[in-house]
N, CA, C and O atoms as CSV, one atom per row, in Angstrom:
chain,resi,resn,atom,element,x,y,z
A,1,UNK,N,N,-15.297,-6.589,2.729
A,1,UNK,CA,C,-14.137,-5.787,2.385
A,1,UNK,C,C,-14.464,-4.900,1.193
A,1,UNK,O,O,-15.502,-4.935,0.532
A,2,UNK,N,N,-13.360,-4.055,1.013
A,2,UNK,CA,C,-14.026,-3.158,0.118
A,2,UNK,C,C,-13.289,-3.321,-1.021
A,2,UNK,O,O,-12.418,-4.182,-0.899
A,3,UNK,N,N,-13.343,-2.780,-2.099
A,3,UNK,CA,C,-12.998,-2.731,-3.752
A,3,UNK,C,C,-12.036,-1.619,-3.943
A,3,UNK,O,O,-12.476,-0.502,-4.215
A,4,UNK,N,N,-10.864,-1.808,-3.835
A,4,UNK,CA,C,-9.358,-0.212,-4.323
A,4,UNK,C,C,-9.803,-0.245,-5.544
A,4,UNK,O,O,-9.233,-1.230,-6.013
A,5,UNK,N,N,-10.473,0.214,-6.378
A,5,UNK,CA,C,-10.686,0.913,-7.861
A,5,UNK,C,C,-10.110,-0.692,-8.760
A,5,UNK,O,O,-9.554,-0.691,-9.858
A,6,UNK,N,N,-10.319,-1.483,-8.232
A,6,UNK,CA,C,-10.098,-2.599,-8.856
A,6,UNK,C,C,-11.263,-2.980,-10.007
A,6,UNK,O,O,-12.388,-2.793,-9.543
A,7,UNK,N,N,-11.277,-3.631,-11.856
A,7,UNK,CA,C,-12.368,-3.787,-11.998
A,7,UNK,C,C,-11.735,-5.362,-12.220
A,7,UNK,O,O,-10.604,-5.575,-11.783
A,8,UNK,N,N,-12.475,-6.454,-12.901
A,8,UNK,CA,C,-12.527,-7.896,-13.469
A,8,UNK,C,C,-11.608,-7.807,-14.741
A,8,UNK,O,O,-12.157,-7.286,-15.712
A,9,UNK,N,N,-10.501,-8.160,-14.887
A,9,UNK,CA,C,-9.939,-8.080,-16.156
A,9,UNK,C,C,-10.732,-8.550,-17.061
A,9,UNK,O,O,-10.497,-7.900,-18.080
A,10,UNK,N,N,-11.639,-9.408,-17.288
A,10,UNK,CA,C,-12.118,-10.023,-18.112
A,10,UNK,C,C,-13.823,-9.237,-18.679
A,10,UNK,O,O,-14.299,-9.209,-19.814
A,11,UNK,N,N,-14.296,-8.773,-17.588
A,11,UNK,CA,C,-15.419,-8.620,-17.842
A,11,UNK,C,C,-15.839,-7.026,-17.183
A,11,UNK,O,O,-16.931,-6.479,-17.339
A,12,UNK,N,N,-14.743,-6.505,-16.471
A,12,UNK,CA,C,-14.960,-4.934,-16.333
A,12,UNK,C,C,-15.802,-5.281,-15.206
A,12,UNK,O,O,-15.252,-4.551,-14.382
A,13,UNK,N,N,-16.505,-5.714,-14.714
A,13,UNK,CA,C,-16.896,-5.948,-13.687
A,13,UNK,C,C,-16.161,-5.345,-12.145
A,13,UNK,O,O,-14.956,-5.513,-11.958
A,14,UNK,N,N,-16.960,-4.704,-11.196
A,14,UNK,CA,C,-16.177,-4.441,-9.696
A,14,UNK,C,C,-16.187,-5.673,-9.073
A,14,UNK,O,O,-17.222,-6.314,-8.889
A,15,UNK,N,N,-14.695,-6.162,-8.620
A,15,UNK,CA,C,-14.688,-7.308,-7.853
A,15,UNK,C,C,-14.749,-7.330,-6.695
A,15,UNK,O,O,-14.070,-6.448,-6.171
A,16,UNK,N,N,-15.656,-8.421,-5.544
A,16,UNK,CA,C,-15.390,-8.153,-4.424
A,16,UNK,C,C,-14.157,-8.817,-3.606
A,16,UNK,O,O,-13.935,-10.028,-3.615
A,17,UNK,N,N,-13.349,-7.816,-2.862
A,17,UNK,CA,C,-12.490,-8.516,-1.965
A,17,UNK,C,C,-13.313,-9.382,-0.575
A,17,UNK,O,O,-14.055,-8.914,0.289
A,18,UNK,N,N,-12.696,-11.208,-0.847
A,18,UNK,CA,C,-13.491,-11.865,0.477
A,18,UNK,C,C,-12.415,-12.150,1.242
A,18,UNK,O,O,-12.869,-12.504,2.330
A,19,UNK,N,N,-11.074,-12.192,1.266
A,19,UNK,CA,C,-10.039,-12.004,1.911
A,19,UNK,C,C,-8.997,-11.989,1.789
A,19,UNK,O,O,-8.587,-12.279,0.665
A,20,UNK,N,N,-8.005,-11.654,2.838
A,20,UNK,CA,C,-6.564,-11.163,2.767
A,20,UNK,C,C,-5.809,-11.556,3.556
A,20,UNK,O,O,-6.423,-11.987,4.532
A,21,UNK,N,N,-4.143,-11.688,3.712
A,21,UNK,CA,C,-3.427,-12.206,3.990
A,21,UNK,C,C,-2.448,-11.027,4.278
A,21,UNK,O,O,-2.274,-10.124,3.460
A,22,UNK,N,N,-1.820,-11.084,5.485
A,22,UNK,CA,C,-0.352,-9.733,5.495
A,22,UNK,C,C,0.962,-10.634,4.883
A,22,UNK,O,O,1.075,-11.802,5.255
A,23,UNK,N,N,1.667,-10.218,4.203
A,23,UNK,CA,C,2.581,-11.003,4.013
A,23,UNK,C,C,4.047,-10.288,4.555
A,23,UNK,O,O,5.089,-10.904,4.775
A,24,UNK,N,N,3.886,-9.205,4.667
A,24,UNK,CA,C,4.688,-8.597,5.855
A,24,UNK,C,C,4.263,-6.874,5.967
A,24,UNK,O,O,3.361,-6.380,5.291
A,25,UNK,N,N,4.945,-6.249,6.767
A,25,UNK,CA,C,4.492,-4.704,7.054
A,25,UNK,C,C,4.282,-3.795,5.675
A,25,UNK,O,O,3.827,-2.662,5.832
A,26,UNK,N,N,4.603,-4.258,4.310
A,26,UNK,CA,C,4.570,-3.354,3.583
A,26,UNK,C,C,3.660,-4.068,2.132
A,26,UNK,O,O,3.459,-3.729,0.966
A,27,UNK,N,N,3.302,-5.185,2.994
A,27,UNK,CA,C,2.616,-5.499,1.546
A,27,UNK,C,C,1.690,-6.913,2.069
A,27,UNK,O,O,2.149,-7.875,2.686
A,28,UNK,N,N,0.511,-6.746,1.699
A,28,UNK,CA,C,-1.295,-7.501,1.583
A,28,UNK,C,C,-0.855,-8.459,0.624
A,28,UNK,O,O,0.013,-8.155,-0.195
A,29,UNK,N,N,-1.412,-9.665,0.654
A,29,UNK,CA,C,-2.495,-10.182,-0.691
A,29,UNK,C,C,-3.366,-10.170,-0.624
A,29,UNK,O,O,-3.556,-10.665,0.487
A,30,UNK,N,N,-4.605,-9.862,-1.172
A,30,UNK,CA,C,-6.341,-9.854,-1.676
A,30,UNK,C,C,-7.080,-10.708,-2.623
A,30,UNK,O,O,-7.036,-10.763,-3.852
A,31,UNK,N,N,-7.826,-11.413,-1.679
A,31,UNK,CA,C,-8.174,-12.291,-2.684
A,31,UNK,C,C,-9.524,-11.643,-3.483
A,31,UNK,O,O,-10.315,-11.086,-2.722
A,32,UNK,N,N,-9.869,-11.645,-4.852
A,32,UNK,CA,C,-10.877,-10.796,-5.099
A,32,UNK,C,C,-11.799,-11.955,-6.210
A,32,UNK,O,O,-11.210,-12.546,-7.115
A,33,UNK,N,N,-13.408,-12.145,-5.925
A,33,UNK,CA,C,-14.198,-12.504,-6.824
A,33,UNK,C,C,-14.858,-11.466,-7.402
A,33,UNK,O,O,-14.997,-10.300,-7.032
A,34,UNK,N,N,-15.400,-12.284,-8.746
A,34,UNK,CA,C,-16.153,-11.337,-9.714
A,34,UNK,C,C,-17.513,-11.044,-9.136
A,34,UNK,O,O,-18.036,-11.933,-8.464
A,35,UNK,N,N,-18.110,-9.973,-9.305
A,35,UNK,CA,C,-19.546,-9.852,-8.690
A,35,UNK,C,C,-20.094,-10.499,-9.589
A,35,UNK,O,O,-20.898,-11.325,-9.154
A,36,UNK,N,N,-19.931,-10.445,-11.285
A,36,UNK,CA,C,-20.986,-10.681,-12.025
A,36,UNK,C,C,-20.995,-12.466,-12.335
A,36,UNK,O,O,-19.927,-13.046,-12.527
A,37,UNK,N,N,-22.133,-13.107,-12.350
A,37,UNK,CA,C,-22.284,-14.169,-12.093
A,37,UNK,C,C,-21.908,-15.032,-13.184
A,37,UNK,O,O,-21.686,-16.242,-13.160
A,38,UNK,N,N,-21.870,-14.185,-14.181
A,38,UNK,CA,C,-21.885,-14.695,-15.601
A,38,UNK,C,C,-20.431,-14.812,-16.301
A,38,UNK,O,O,-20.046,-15.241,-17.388
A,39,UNK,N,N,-19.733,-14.168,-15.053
A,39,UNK,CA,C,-18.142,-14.536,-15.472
A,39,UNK,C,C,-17.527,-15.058,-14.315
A,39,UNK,O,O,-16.863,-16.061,-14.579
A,40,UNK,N,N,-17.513,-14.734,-13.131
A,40,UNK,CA,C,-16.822,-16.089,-12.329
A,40,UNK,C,C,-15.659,-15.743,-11.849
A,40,UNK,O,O,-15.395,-16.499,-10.914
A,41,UNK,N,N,-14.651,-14.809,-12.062
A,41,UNK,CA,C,-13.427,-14.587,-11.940
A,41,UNK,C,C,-13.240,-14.733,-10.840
A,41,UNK,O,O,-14.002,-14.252,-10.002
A,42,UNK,N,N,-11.998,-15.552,-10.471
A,42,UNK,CA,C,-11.274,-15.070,-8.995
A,42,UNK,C,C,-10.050,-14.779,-9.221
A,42,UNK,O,O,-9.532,-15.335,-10.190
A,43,UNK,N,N,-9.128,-13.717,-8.310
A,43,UNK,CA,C,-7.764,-13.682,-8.423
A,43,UNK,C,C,-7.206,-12.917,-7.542
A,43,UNK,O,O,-7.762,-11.953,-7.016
A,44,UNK,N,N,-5.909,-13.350,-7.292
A,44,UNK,CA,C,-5.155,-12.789,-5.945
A,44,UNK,C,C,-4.469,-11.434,-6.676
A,44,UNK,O,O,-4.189,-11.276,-7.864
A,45,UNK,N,N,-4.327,-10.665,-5.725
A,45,UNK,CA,C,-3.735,-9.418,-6.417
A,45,UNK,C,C,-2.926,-8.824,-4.777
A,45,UNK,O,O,-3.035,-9.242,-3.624
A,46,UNK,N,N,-2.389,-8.058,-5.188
A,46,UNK,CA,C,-0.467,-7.472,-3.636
A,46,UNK,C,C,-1.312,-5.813,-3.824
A,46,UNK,O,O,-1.543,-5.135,-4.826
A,47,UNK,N,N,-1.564,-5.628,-2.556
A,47,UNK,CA,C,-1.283,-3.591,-1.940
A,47,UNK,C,C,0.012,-3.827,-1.655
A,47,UNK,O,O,0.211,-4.932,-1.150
A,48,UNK,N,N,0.645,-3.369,-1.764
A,48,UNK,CA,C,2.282,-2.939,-1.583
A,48,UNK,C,C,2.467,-1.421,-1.636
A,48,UNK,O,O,2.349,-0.499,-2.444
A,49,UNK,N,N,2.836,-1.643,-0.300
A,49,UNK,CA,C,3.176,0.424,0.189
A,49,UNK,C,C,4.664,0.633,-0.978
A,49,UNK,O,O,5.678,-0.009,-0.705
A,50,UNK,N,N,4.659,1.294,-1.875
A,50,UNK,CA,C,5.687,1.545,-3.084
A,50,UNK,C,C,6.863,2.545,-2.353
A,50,UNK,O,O,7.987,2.163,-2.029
A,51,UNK,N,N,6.316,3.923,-2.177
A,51,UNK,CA,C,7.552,4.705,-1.645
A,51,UNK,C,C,6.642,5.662,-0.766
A,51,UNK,O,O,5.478,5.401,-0.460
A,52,UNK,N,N,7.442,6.986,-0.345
A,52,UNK,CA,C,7.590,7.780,0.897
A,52,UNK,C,C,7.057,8.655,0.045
A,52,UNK,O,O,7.492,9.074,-1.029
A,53,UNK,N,N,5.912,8.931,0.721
A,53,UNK,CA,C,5.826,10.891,-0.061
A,53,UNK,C,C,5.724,11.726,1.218
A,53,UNK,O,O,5.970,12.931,1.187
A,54,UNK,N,N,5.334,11.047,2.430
A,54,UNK,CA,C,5.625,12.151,3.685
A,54,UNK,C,C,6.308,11.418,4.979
A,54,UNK,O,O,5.641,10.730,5.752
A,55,UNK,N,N,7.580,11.621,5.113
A,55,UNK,CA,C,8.297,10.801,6.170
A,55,UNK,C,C,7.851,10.490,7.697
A,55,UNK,O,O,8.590,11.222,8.356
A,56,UNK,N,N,7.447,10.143,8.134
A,56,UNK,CA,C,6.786,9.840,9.315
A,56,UNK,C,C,7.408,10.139,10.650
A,56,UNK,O,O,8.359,9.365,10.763
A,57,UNK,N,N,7.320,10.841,11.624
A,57,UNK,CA,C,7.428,11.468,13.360
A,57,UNK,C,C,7.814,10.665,13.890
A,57,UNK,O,O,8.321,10.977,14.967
A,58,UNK,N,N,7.835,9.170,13.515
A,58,UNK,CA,C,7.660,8.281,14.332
A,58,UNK,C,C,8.131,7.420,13.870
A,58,UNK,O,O,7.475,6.397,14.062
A,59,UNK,N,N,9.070,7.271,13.267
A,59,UNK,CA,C,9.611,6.221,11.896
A,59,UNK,C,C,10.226,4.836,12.966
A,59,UNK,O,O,10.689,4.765,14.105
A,60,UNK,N,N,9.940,3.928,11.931
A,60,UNK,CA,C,10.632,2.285,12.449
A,60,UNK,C,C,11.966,2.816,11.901
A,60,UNK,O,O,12.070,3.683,11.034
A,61,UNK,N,N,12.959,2.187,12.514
A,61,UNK,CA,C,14.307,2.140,11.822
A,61,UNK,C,C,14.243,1.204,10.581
A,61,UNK,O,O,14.335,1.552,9.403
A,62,UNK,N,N,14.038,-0.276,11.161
A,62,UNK,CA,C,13.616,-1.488,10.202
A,62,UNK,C,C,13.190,-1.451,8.813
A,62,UNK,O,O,13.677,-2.044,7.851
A,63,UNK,N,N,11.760,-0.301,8.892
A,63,UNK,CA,C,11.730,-0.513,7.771
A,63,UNK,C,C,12.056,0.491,6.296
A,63,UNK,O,O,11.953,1.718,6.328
A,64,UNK,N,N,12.343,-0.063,5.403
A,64,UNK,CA,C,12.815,0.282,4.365
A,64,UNK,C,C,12.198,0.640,2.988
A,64,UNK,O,O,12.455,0.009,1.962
A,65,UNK,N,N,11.085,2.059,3.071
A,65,UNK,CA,C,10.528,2.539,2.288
A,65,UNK,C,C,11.050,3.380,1.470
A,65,UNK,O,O,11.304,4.398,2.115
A,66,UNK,N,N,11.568,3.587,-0.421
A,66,UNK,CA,C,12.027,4.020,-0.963
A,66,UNK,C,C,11.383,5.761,-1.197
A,66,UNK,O,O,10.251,6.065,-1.574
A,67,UNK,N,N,12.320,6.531,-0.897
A,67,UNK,CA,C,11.341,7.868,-1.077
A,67,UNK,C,C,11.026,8.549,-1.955
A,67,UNK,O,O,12.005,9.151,-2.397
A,68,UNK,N,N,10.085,8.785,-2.480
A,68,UNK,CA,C,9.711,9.545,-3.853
A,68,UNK,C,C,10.478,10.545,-4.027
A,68,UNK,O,O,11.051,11.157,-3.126
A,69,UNK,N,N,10.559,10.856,-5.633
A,69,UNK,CA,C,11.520,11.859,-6.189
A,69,UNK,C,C,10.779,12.908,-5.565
A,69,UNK,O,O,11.639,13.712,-5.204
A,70,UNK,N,N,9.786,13.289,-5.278
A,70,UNK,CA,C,9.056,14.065,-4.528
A,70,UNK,C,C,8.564,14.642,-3.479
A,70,UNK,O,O,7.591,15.358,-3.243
A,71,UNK,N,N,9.601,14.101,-2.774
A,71,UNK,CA,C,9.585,14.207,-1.026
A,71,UNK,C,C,10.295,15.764,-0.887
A,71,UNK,O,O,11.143,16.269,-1.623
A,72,UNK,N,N,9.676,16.298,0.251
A,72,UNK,CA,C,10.340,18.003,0.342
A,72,UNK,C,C,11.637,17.278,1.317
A,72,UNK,O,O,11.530,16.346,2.114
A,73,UNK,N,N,12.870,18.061,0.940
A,73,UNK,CA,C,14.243,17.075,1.768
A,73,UNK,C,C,13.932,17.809,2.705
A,73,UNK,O,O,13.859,17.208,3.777
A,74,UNK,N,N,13.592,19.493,2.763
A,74,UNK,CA,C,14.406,20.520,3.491
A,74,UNK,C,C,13.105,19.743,4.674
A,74,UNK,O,O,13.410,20.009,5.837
A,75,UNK,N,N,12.313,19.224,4.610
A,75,UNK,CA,C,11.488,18.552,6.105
A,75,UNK,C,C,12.220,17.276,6.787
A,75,UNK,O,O,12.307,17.002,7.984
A,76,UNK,N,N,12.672,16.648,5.769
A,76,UNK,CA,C,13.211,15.569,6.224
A,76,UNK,C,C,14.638,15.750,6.886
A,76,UNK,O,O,14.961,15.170,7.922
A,77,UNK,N,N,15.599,16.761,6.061
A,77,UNK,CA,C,16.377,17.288,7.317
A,77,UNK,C,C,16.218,17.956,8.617
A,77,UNK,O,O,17.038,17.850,9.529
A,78,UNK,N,N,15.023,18.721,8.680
A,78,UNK,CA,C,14.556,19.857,9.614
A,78,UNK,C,C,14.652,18.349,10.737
A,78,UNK,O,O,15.285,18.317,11.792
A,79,UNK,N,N,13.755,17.082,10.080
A,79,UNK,CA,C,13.305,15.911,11.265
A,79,UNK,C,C,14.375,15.441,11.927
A,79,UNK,O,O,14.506,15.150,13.116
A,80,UNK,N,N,15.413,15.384,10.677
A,80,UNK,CA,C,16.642,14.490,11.001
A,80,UNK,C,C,17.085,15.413,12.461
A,80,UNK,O,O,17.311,15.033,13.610
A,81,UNK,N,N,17.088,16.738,11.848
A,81,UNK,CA,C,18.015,17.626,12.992
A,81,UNK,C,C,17.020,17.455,14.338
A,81,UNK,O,O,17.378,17.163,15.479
A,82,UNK,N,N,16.116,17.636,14.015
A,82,UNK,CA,C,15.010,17.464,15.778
A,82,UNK,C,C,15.092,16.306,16.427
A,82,UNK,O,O,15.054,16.286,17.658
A,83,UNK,N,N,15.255,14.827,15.454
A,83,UNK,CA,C,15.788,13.424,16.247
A,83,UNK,C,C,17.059,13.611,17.168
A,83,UNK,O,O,17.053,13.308,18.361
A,84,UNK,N,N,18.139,14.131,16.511
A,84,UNK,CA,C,19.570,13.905,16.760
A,84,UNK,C,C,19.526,15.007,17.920
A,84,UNK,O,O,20.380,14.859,18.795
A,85,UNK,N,N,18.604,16.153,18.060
A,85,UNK,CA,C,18.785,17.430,19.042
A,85,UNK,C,C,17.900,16.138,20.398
A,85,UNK,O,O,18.292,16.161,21.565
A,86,UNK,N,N,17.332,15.649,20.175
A,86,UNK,CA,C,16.426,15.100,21.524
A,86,UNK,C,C,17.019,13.712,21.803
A,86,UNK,O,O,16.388,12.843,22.404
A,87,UNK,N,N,17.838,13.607,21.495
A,87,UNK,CA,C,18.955,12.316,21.544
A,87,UNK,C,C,20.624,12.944,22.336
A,87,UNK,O,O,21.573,12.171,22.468
């Protein structure tokens, strides 16, 4: 597995991820060891999808992603109006 810009709190070290867990659609746990031998670290750490910066064609109803202050609306209405026209 690979390393998200993660380093070793302790020793700055790049940790390697040896595995992971879904704990549901919007969020991982990772389990990550230290490469360097001389410190040892292990520790679980969460990817968690945070918010929306581009609304998706294809959206789940279900799920419930908060949308960035930064989302363009005038697309997300344009979508809204193209769902509700093909419905």
């Amino acid at each position: 597995m690979r390393n998200i810009g993660l380093s070793c709190p302790h020793c700055e070290q790049a940790p390697r991820a040896v595995k992971s867990r879904v704990l549901s659609s919007l969020m991982k746990e990772i389990t990550y060891m230290c490469q360097n031998p001389d410190c040892g670290y292990a520790f679980v750490a969460r990817l968690e999808i945070a918010r929306t910066l581009s609304v998706s064609s294809i959206p789940k109803p279900e799920l419930k992603v908060p949308l960035s202050q930064h989302i363009n609306w005038s697309v997300i209405n344009q979508l809204s109006l193209n769902l509700l026209l093909e419905h």
